[in-house]
C-alpha positions, -999 to +999 in steps of 0.1 A: -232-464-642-247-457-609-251-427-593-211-424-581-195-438-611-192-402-625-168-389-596-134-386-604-101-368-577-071-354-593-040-346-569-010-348-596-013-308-591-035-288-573-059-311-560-092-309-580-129-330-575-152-334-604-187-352-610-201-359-642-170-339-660-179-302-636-156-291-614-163-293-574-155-271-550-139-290-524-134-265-495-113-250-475-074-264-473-077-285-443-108-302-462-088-308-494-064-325-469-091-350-456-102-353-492-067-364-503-063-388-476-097-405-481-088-405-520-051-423-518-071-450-504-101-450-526-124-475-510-108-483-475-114-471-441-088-446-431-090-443-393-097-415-369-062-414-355-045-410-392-071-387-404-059-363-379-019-373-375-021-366-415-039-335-416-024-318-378+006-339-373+015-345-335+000-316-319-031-311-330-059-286-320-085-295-291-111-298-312-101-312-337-124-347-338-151-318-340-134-304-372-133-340-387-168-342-387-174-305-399-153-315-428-166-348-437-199-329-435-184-301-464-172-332-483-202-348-483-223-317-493-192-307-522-188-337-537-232-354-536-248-315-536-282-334-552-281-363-527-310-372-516-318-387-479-319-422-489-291-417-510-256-432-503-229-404-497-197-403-516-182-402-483-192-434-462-183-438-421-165-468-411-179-475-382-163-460-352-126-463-368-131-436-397-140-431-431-140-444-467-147-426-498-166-444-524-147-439-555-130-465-579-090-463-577-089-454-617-109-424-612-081-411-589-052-398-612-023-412-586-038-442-580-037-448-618-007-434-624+013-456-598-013-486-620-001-478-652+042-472-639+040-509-627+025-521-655+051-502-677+078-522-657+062-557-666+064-546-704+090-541-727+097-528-766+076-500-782+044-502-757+069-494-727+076-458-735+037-454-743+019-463-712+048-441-691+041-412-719+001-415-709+010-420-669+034-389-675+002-369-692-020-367-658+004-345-638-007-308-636+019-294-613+035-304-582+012-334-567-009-322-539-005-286-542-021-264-517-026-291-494-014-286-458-001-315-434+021-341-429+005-370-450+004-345-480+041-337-473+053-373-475+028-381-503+044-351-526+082-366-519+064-400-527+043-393-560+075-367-571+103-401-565+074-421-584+074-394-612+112-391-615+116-431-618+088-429-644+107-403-667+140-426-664+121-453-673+111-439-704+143-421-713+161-453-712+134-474-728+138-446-760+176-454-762+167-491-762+146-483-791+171-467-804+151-433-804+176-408-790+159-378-805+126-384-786+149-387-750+172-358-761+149-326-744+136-347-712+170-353-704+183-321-705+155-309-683+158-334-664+197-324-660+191-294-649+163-296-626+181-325-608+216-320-610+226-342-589+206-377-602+241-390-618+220-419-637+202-386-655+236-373-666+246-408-677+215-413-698+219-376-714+257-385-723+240-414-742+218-396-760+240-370-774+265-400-787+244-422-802+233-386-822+269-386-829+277-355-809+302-369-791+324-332-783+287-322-766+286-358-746+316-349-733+314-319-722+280-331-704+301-351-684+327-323-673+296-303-664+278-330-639+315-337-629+319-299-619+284-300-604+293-327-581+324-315-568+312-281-562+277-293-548+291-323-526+327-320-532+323-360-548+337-375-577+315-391-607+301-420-596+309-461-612+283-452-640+289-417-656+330-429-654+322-460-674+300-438-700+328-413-699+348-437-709+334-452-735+328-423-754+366-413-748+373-448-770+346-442-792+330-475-792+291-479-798+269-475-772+242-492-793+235-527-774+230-560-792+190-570-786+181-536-782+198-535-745+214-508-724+252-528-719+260-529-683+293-516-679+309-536-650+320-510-617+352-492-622+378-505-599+376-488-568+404-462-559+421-455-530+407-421-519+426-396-507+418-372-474+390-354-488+399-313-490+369-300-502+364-264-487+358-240-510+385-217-518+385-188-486+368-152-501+397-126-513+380-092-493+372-109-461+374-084-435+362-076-399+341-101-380+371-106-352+351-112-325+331-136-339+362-155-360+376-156-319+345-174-309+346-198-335+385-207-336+382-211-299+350-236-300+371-255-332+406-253-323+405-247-286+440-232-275+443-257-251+444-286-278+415-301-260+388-319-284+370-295-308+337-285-302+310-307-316+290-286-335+288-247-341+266-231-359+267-193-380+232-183-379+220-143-393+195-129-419+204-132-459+234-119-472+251-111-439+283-135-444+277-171-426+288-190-454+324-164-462+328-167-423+322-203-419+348-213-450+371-183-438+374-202-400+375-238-414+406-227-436+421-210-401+415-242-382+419-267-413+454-279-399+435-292-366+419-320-384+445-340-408+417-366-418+397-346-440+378-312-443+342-325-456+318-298-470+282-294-487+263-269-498+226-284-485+208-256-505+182-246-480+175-218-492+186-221-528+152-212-551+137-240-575+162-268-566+155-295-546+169-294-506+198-319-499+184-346-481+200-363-452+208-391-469+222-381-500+243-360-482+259-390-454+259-410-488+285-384-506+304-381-475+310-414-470+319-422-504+345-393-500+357-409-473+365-441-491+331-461-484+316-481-514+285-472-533+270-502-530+282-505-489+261-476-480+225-482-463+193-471-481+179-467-444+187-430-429+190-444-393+216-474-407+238-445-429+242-422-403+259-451-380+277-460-410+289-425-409+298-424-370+319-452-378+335-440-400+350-409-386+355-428-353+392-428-344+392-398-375+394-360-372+374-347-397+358-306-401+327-309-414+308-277-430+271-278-436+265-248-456+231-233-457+209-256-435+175-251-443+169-259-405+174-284-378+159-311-393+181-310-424+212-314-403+203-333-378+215-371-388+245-360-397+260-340-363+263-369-336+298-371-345+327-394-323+351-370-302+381-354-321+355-342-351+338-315-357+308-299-374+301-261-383+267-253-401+253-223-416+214-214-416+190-185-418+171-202-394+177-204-356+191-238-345+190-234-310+170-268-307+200-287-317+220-303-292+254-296-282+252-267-307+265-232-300+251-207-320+267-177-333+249-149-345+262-131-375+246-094-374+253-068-400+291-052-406+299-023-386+308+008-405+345+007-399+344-030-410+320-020-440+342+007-451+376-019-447+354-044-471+344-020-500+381-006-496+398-039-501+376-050-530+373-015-550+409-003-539+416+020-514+429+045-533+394+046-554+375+053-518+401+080-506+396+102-537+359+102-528+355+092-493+318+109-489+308+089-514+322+057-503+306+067-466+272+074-484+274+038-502+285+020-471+258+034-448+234+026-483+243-012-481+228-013-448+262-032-434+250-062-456+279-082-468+266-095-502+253-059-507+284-044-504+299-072-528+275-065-553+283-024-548+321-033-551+319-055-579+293-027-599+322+000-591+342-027-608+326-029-634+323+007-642+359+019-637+348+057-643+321+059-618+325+072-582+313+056-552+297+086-550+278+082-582+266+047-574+257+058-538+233+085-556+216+059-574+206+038-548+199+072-528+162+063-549+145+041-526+124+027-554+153+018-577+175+005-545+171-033-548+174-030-586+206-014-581+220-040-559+223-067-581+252-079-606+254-113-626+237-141-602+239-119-571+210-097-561+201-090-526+163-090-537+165-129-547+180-134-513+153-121-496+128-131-517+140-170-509+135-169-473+101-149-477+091-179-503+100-204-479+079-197-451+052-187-476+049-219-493+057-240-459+032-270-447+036-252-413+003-226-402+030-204-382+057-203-407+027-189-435+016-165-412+050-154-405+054-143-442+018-130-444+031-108-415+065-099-434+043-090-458+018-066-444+046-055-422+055-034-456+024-015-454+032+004-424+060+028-425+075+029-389+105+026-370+092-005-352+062-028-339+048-047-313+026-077-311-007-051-305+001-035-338+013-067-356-023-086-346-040-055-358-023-055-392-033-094-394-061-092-378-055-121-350-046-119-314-015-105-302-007-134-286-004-152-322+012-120-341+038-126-315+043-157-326+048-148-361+070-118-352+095-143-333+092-169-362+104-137-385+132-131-357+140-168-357+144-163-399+165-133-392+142-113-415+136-090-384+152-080-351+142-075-314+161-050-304+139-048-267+118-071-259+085-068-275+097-050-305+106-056-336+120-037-367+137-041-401+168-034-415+165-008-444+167-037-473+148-056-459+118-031-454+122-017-491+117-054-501+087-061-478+076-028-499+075-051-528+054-085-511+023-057-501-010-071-511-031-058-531-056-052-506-038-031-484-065-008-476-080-030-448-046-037-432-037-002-430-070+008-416-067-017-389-035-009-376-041+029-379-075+028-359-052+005-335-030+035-328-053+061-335-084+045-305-053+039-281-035+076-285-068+085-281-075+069-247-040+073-236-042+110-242-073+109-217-064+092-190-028+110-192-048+144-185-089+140-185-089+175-184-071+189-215-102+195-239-093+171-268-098+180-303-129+170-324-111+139-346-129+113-377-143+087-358-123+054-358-142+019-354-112+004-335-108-007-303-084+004-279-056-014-255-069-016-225-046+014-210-055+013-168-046+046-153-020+076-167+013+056-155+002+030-178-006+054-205+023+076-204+045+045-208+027+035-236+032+070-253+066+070-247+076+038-263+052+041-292+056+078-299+079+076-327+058+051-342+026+068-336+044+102-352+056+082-382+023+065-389+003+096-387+024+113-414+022+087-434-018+078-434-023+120-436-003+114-468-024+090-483-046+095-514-076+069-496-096+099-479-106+071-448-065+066-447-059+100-444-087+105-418-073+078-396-041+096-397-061+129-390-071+112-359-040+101-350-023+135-355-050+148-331-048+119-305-009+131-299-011+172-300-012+178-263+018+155-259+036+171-285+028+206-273+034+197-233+070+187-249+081+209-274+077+187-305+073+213-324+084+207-353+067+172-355+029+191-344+036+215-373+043+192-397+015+166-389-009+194-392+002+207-423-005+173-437-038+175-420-049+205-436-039+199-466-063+167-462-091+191-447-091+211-478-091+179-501-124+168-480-134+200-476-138+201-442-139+227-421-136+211-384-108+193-394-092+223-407-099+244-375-087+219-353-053+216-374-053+254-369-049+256-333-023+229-337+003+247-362-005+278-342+006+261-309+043+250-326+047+279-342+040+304-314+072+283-296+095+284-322+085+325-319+070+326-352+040+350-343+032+367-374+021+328-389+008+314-356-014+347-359-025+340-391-037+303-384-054+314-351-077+343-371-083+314-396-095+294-368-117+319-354-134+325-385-140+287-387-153+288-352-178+316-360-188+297-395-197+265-375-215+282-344-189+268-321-186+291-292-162+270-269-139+274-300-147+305-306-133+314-268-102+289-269-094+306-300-094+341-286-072+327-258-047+314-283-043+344-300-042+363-265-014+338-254+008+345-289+001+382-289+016+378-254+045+362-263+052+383-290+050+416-261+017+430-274-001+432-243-025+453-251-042+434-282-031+404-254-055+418-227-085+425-255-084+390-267-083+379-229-113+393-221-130+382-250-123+345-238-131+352-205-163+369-215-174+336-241-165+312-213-182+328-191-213+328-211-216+292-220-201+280-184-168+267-192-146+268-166-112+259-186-121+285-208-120+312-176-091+298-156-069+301-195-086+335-196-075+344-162-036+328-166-031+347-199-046+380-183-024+374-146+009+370-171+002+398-189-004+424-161+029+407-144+048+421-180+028+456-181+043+457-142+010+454-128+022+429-101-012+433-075-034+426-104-014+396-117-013+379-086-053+389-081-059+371-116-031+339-113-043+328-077-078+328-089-070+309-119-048+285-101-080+284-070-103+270-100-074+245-115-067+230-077-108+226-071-110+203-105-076+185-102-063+201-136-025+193-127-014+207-157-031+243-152-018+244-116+019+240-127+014+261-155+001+285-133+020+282-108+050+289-124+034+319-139+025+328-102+062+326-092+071+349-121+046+378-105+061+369-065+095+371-079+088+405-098+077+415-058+106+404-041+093+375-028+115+350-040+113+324-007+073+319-017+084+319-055+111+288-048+085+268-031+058+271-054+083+262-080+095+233-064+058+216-059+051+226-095+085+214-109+076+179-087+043+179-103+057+184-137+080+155-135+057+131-123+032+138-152+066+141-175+059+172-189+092+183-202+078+216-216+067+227-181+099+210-164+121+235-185+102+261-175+101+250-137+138+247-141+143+287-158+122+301-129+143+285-104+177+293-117+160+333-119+151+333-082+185+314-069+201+340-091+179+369-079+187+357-041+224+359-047+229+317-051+248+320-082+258+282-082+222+275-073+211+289-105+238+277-129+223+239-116+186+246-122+200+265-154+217+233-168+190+213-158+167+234-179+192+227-210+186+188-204+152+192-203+159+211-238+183+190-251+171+188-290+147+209-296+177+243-294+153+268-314+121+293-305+106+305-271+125+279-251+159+286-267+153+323-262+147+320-225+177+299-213+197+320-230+186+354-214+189+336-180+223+324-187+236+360-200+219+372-170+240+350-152+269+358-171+266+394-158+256+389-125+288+362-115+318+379-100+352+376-115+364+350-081+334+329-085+349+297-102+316+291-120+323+273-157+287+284-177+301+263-208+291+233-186+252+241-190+254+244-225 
């Protein structure tokens, strides 16, 4: 045995290389492709052009003769590690037309299993069932397994035809023998995991009456009987009739010479016009607009030719096939030759796709064609079936396409017929199609559905509940059958009681699942079949779905979707669309994508196990960009001391840019940032920190109040877990800032002394002065001028000490509004123009509206409302350009004061509603308090002939 003789390739399973009886590792899958190719052909060149066809199909990469050679190289070091120079390889070139590998056909498992199957054909008696036993032996799993491309695609549906022949062989060579008992379990299986193989069925019928269970043969012949009309809407075929009736008469089945008997063909029938729609759902409700579009495209009013083909496309459990069924029963007097349907189990789990063929070949033989008239070629069957229904009007429903290559044979159908199909997938690349989205129920319709099924009556007694369990079901059709039919079930519970257990998130999809229905399973089908596809895109698409579970926001883009999978954003977009395309996400804008509330608690369920690196990545994503987009949106606010984050940024140009980007990902940004603060991984929850930090001045500039204090209580609580005491005076100043505008002064106070302490502990001067201002700024607020002016001049004092001029131009501002409330109006104007001097030299935009409008305040305490107008004006202008809606509000108060203070009533009731929009949800604290002084001040100051209606501001 020379040096080679111990190599041996299994691919009846997950594809496996040994040497001398030790396992080989054979590389990565796009090597175990080339590997499997190279061993179906043990000993013969396979050439260049089918190497990469088979591994890349028709579009492959630009280098990919470069990636041949790199894993002919990995080959040849996996499978001869110990070769020497002068060695020969395992794998040998063939010249300039490809590669050979040097292996002996009967060390390859399928090459000896295909050996040994024809060699069981050639024998007969006792050895038969023997050699196919030993063939039967090798297979470990589904041939192939793991390996990607199209050669290993047609190879599987090869080796698993070859397998199937293989076990009938062997089930009918035991009843030869005589040996029903040894047949009885395969068959069964068998049965069952191939429902629709009538010879199976025939040979299982067999068993059971030759061991004299005849009531059991029977009713295996109902059952495959039921299966085939309810699968294909068919009739038993020439064979299982016969066996049927046979066993009806009782008479042996036990062939002279230890032969099967060959039952001549029944007679063939005269077939009547096929009606094989499933019955139409009791419940169906809603969906009117789309029932229109479909009616119109299949019985057009006119009485012109139907449409050719329409399809119902929309995520799991949304209704296509109820909707589908519903309209063909509508429109089923339109076509008097026949109403054809199959259910092509695209996305049934662990049962075997309808092919093409099998389904023209049911179809035709419901249409009167013989068995033995229908082509074995796919090309030569679908004529067949155009020439059939030519001269014919025929609905066709193809119910749950698995996508547009399922369907395709079967739709180029003669005028005067017509086609509707229902799919998960998108199958806009079908011609002549028109797709109609299904997208979940409205409420009203939602409501209507769970009414009709439960009883109305039920609902009306507890309408809350039946509201809470309806917005619960996420407008999900099979949810809300599943919710009706456990309401059923459970005649003394409430809707309200069933809507309070899936009110727990966690227990949700458990909830939602009675007998064979379960909205989990439905999901979990389409996730399974991009995750197991041949297809790179489709496996990244469920690796996205995946990860996509990790991160708890409203939506995403393509930036955040390559983060979380770590490849461009060019590819994550792919991904995303391929999701949108499966109708396991949706775009409501362009660019971004969410889920539905099922579907995210069940992406909950597919998160890795190493979601720590995921999350990290797509937090340092948002946390670098906030970052940078908080800088360039105002260089000159004095950003807070954040964890580092080793992520890079987008590549934000200017503040336009990075404004927009803020606005469309704030709710994301918010929402991610409570969530990573929340986590128990310390560099999670410092991500988040930095996030929380990246958006305060945004947050503060426009009254999110609420949100900043929030964030930051998380934060703190995280500072105290890590002990540390930057992160802690940092999320200090923050709740201080919400809290001081929501007028809560006594806490703000507290936080802002906690800060300063933490300021003085760390030998941090500059915060050591901001604090002081802070405190300065609430103490103001809260009219304690005094203690206001102290702390002032503390600030300015520190700032001016270490040189910082924001420090002295805050100090000044807080000091210049302070002497404007004590009346001081010479000394407020003294302080603000100097303060607003220093902001104008540096460009701080923000300090020279802020300012400004606290300028205005002092002119207009003066009398000198003309200069206060026009400095309000320019400031409001500023303000809106750097959409500051804090400072817009206030822009707007000052404004409707002056007008109102110079007599221009209507003037000020304008700016005043204005300054409600610019408030419009936030309603509570400083701001609140404000407009409505200004608007009782208005109130008091309109005469009883001036036709002004205040309830319009507000």
């Amino acid at each position: 045995m020379d040096h080679h003789d111990g190599l041996s390739i299994r691919l009846l399973g997950p594809i496996l290389a040994s040497r001398d009886r030790r396992i080989v590792n054979v590389g990565p899958p796009a090597q175990r492709a080339l590997l499997a190719m190279l061993a179906m052909s043990p000993g013969r060149v396979v050439p260049h052009g089918a190497l990469i066809t088979g591994i890349w199909g028709e579009a492959p990469p630009r280098s990919v003769r470069q990636s041949v050679y790199t894993y002919i190289a990995g080959l040849r070091r996996a499978l001869d590690p110990g070769r020497g120079r002068r060695e020969a390889s395992s794998v040998l070139p063939g010249g300039p037309e490809g590669y050979a590998l040097r292996v002996e056909p009967d060390r390859v498992d399928a090459c000896l299993f295909a050996r040994r199957l024809a060699e069981a054909r050639k024998t007969s008696g006792e050895s038969r069932p023997a050699v196919l036993g030993q063939a039967l032996a090798m297979w470990n799993g589904p041939p192939l397994a793991g390996v990607p491309g199209p050669f290993a695609e047609m190879e599987r549906i090869r080796l698993e035809e070859l397998r199937l022949s293989a076990l009938e062989l062997r089930c009918s060579s035991l009843l030869e023998l005589d040996r029903p008992d040894e047949a009885l379990a395969d068959l069964r299986e068998l049965t069952i995991l191939h429902p629709l193989r009538e010879r199976f069925h025939e040979l299982l019928m067999t068993a059971l009456h030759r061991l004299g269970r005849r009531a059991e043969a029977l009713e295996a012949f109902e059952r495959a009987r039921r299966i085939l009309a309810e699968e294909l809407g068919v009739d038993p075929g020439p064979g299982l009739r016969s066996r049927h009736e046979l066993i009806l008469r009782d008479r042996s089945l036990v062939p002279p010479q230890g032969r099967l008997r060959e039952e001549p063909p029944a007679r063939r029938q005269e077939r009547p016009v096929p009606r094989q729609l499933p019955r139409d759902l009791t419940g169906f409700v809603g969906r009117s607009a789309e029932i229109v579009r479909l009616r119109s495209l299949l019985a057009p009013w006119d009485e012109s030719a139907p449409g050719a083909v329409a399809a119902v496309t929309g995520p799991p459990g949304v209704g296509k096939s109820a909707l589908a069924i519903h309209v063909a029963h509508k429109v089923g007097d339109r076509f008097p030759d026949g109403r054809l349907y199959a259910n092509l189990r695209g996305a049934t789990p662990n049962v075997e796709r309808l092919s093409p063929h099998e389904v023209l070949g049911a179809f035709l033989r419901a249409l009167g064609v013989p068995t033995n008239a229908i082509p074995a070629d796919l090309d030569e069957a679908a004529a067949l079936w155009r020439t059939t229904l030519s001269g014919r009007r025929v609905l066709v429903v193809l119910d749950d396409a698995a996508g547009p290559a399922q369907v395709r044979p079967l739709l180029s159908l003669p005028p005067g017929n017509a086609v509707v199909v229902t799919s998960r997938e998108s199958l806009s690349p079908l011609d002549d199609c028109v797709q109609v989205p299904l997208a979940r129920l409205a409420t009203s319709e939602a409501a209507a559905m769970i009414a009709k099924l439960v009883g109305a009556g039920r609902c009306a007694a507890d309408p809350n509940g039946a509201t809470r369990l309806v917005r619960l079901c996420d407008g999900l059709p099979l949810a809300l059958r599943i919710a009706a039919a456990r309401l059923i079930d459970a005649p003394g519970w409430t809707p309200a009681a069933l809507a309070d257990r899936l009110e727990d998130e966690r227990r949700r999809l458990h909830e939602l699942e009675t007998g064979d229905l379960a909205v989990r399973s439905s999901l979990m089908t389409s996730w399974v079949s991009l995750r197991d596809s041949e297809r790179p895109l489709d496996r990244l698409a469920a690796e996205a779905l995946a990860l996509l579970g990790l991160l708890h926001v409203p939506d995403v883009t393509a930036d955040a979707a390559g983060a979380l999978l770590s490849v461009p954003p060019a590819r994550a977009e792919q991904a995303l669309e391929r999701l949108a395309a499966a109708h396991l996400v949706d775009s409501a804008a362009p660019g971004r994508y969410h889920m539905h509330d099922l579907v995210r608690l069940f992406t909950e369920e597919l998160a890795p196990r190493d979601r720590r690196a995921p999350l990290l990545s797509v937090l340092g994503h948002y946390a670098a960009t906030a970052q940078r987009a908080a800088v360039l949106t105002d260089p000159h606010r004095v950003q807070a001391v954040a964890p580092p984050v080793e992520a890079p940024a987008l590549p934000l140009a200017d503040a336009a840019e990075a404004q927009g980007w803020l606005a469309a990902e704030e709710a994301n940004l918010v929402a991610a940032a409570a969530q990573a603060t929340a986590d128990p991984d310390d560099d999670v929850a410092k991500h988040g920190v930095a996030l929380a930090f990246a958006l305060h001045w945004r947050q503060h500039m426009n009254l999110k109040m609420r949100e900043e204090i929030s964030l930051n209580r998380q934060v703190l609580e995280v500072a105290a877990r890590l002990g540390d005491d930057r992160m802690a005076l940092e999320a200090h100043n923050h709740m201080a800032s919400g809290l001081t505008n929501l007028e809560r002064h006594s806490e703000a106070l507290e936080h802002l002394h906690r800060q300063l302490v933490l300021a003085r502990r760390l030998g941090d001067r500059f915060c050591e002065q901001r604090a002081h201002g802070n405190i300065a700024m609430t103490l103001l607020t809260s009219q304690r001028h005094t203690e206001a002016l102290r702390h002032a001049g503390s600030q300015l004092a520190i700032a001016e000490a270490i040189g910082s001029e924001v420090g002295r131009r805050y100090a000044l501002y807080v000091a210049g509004m302070t002497h404007d409330r004590l009346g001081q109006h010479d000394q407020a104007e003294a302080c603000l123009k100097e303060a607003l001097s220093m902001a104008s030299r540096v460009g701080d935009r923000t300090h020279q509206v802020i300012i400004s409008s606290a300028l205005a305040d002092a002119l207009v305490g003066q009398g000198r409302i003309v200069e206060a107008m026009d400095l309000l004006r320019e400031s409001q202008a500023m303000a809106t350009a750097m959409s500051l809606k804090g400072r817009q509000f206030e822009c707007s108060i000052g404004l409707a004061r002056a007008c109102r203070l110079a007599g221009d009533l209507r003037g000020a009731m304008d700016h005043l509603g204005q300054a409600a929009r610019h408030l419009r949800g936030v309603r509570e604290g400083d701001s609140e308090r404000k407009l409505r002084e200004e608007l009782e001040a208005l109130e008091s100051a309109r005469g009883p002939r001036d036709g002004i209606d205040l309830t319009k501001i507000i």
